[in-house]
Steps between C-alpha positions, in 0.01 A plus 500: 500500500796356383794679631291468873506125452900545366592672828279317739266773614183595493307767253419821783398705210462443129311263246626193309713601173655820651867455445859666484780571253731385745636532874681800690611547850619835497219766478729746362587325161162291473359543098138517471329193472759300757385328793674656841617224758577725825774353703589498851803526668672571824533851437233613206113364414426516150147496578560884583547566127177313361325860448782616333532153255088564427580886366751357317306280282537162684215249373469312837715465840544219711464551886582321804180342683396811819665777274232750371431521118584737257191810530541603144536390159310254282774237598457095630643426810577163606622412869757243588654388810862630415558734204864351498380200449233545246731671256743177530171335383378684240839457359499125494141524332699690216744268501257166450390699186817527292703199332851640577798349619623618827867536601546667881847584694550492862866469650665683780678735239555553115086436491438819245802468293410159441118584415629754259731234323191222471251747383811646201497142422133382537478783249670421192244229416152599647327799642611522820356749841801517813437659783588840558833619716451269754144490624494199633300483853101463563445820384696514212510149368106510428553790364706339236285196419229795463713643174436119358342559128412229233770546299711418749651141455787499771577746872774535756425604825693575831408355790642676859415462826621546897272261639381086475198429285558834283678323178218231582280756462580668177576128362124435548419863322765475199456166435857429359551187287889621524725586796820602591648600820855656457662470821436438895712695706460732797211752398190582709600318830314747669196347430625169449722440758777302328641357187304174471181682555621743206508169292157329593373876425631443155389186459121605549540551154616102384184404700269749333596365173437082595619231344436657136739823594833533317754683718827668402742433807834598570775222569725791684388472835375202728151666571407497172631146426248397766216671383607326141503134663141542656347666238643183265345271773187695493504406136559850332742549232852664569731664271876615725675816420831624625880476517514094647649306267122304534298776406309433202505868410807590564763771483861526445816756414336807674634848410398806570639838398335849490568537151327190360270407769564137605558202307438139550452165372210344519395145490140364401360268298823321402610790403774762605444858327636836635285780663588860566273668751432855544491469867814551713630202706550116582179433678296648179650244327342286715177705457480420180620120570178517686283662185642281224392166724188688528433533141620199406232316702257762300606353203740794360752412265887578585550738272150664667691453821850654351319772340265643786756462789731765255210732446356461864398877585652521885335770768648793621722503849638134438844523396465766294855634431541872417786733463463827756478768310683716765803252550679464220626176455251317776196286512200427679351111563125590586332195675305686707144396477591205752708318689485184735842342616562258170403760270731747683799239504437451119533856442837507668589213269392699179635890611897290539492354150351800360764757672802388344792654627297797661359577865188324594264712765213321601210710645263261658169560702290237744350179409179473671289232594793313603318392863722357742766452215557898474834545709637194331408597104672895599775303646565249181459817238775742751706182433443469160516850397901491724579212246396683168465864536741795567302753656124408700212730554205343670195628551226455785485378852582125427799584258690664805573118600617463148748781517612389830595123339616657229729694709609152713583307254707753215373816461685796616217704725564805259376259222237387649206745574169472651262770352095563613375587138620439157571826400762495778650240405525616138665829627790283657528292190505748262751689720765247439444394127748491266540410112441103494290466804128238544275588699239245596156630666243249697252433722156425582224648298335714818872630526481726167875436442440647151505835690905427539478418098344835459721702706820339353384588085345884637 
């Protein structure tokens, strides 16, 4: 049976020819036909929900080898050694069987934004599939691949991870003949320990690809000028974005304004041509730096480059800028779906050019997965939000050390307010607006900060 010999198991049940419409891992929105992959975690066992997948309609479920079989149901079942695994697998199978030019994104922050830029480009000259919000791990990455159909001649996919060998990992599964890595700067050091290992985490990606990768590297920060020198040793091809004067993608005369988005100039292929983004802020410029170097190794045009980044669709909760309805005269800067230190800093950066002459609050929850670098990142944000904000809400356990440095080194202590939730926080804030005020909201996803977005528009 094929999709046994795909995922590396063995047929427990079924006959040669029995096959599925396609793969599903959730039991509850499974379509008849589907094959159901169970997976395990710390805290759930998918294998729990294999009777439920077979009333559904499932055509076949793949087990882990000592767990009993589905009892009912004309279905195949084929056991593997890890169900996790297997899927990861069966998606590189489906990869081997479509022609398609792969793109994929990793980078310590702007990673989405910039996938939906290269996919709005990758667009206006072929039929192109991009990865969904930002499903972008083991689970969700072959997921992805999965959606791969023969019309398809080009993809974008995210690549994440909070571990080494991960991004090697989904490499191997995606198959990318195309990478870019945005940035490498303080994310994950929980699991990685430190900033270099951040960058040979990336990096899985340059080896994945060989010698006949292209790669899309920024010439912004030192980490990524390394991984750029080995990769050119290694004998891959590499194509520099940023704002260095060497970059061979490069970006100049940055403006950004709530009113027309932000402006730049951009530089590629001898040529200099100006872009207008929808996105809000400097470091989406050099997002779509990042996209346009991208493309242009795909072979995209610059007026394919010009034209996509302008009609890039951007997701919700990342610098979205709203007027409250309740406050006349004020406005809210939602950025809430993440935050890690350099993302949080370039929000700062943004919500001051964007405020004008009015009050800036900035209502900001924990970073997580900060490791040993946790005090330190709550410290550098409390100082950052002193420098550039009027009034400070933060949010969480960690962001008490951020009020406190906020407090040390400028804010008065009544400006400066450490809050448990983000409603809380909200009710202070919207307490003190007045006509002309910002108010920036941010944190880690597992934070919900859009609950402070929420209670400020109620």
């Amino acid at each position: 049976m094929q999709i046994a010999r795909a995922a590396g198991g063995r047929v427990a049940r079924g006959r040669e020819g029995m096959e599925a419409s396609g793969v599903s891992t959730d039991s509850r929105t499974l379509a008849p036909g589907e094959l159901f992959i169970p997976l395990v975690g710390p805290n759930f066992d998918g294998h729990d929900f294999a009777e439920r997948a077979v009333a559904a309609g499932a055509a076949g479920v793949l087990v882990q080898r000592g767990r009993a079989l589905p009892r009912a149901g004309e279905v195949f079942v084929i056991e593997v050694e890890d169900t996790l695994r297997a899927l990861g697998d069966l998606a590189r199978f489906h990869r081997e069987r479509h022609e398609v030019s792969v793109v994929v994104v990793t980078g310590s922050n702007g990673k989405t934004t910039t996938k939906e830029m290269i996919a709005s480009i990758l667009a206006q000259g072929a039929e192109t599939l991009k990865s969904e919000g930002n499903l972008n791990n083991l689970v969700g990455l072959p997921h992805q691949v999965l959606r791969l159909l023969p019309e398809h001649t080009r993809a974008v996919f995210e690549m994440g991870m909070n571990q080494p060998g991960e991004i090697r990992r989904l490499a191997w599964i995606a198959l990318p003949q195309i990478g870019v890595i945005t940035n490498v700067a303080p994310a994950h050091l929980e699991g990685l320990g430190s900033i270099e290992a951040v960058r040979e985490a990336k990096g899985e990606l340059l080896e994945g690809m060989g010698a006949r990768g292209r790669a899309a590297l920024s010439a912004d920060d030192p980490h990524s000028r390394l991984l750029a020198e080995r990769f050119r040793q290694a004998g891959g091809e590499v194509l520099t974005f940023g704002l260095a004067e060497d970059s061979k993608v490069r970006g100049e005369a940055i403006r950004v304004s709530a009113r027309e988005g932000t402006r730049f100039l951009l530089h590629i292929g001898g040529r200099r041509v100006a872009v207008r983004l929808p996105g809000l802020g400097r470091h989406n410029a050099q997002n779509a730096l990042a996209a346009a170097a991208a493309a242009s190794l795909a072979g995209c045009s610059v007026e394919e480059v010009v034209r996509g980044l302008e009609r890039a669709e951007l997701l919700k909760m990342r610098l979205e800028v709203r007027a409250l309805p309740r406050r006349e005269g004020c406005f809210l800067i939602d950025d809430a779906y993440n935050a890690n230190p350099a993302s949080v800093l370039q929000a700062l950066e943004t919500a001051v050019h964007l405020r004008g002459e009015g009050r800036l609050f900035a209502v900001l929850g924990d970073m997580k997965e900060l490791g040993a670098f946790d005090m330190d990142a709550h410290r550098e944000v409390g100082r950052a939000a002193a420098r550039t904000a009027d009034c400070f809400a933060g949010v969480g356990p960690m962001m008490r050390h951020a009020v406190e440095e906020a407090r040390r080194t400028g804010l008065a202590a009544d400006r400066a307010r450490h809050f448990g939730e983000p409603a809380e926080a909200a009710s202070w804030v919207a307490g003190c607006l007045r006509p002309g005020d910002w108010v920036l909201v941010k944190g880690s996803r597992s934070m919900r900060m859009e609950r402070a977005s929420e209670a400020l528009e109620g």
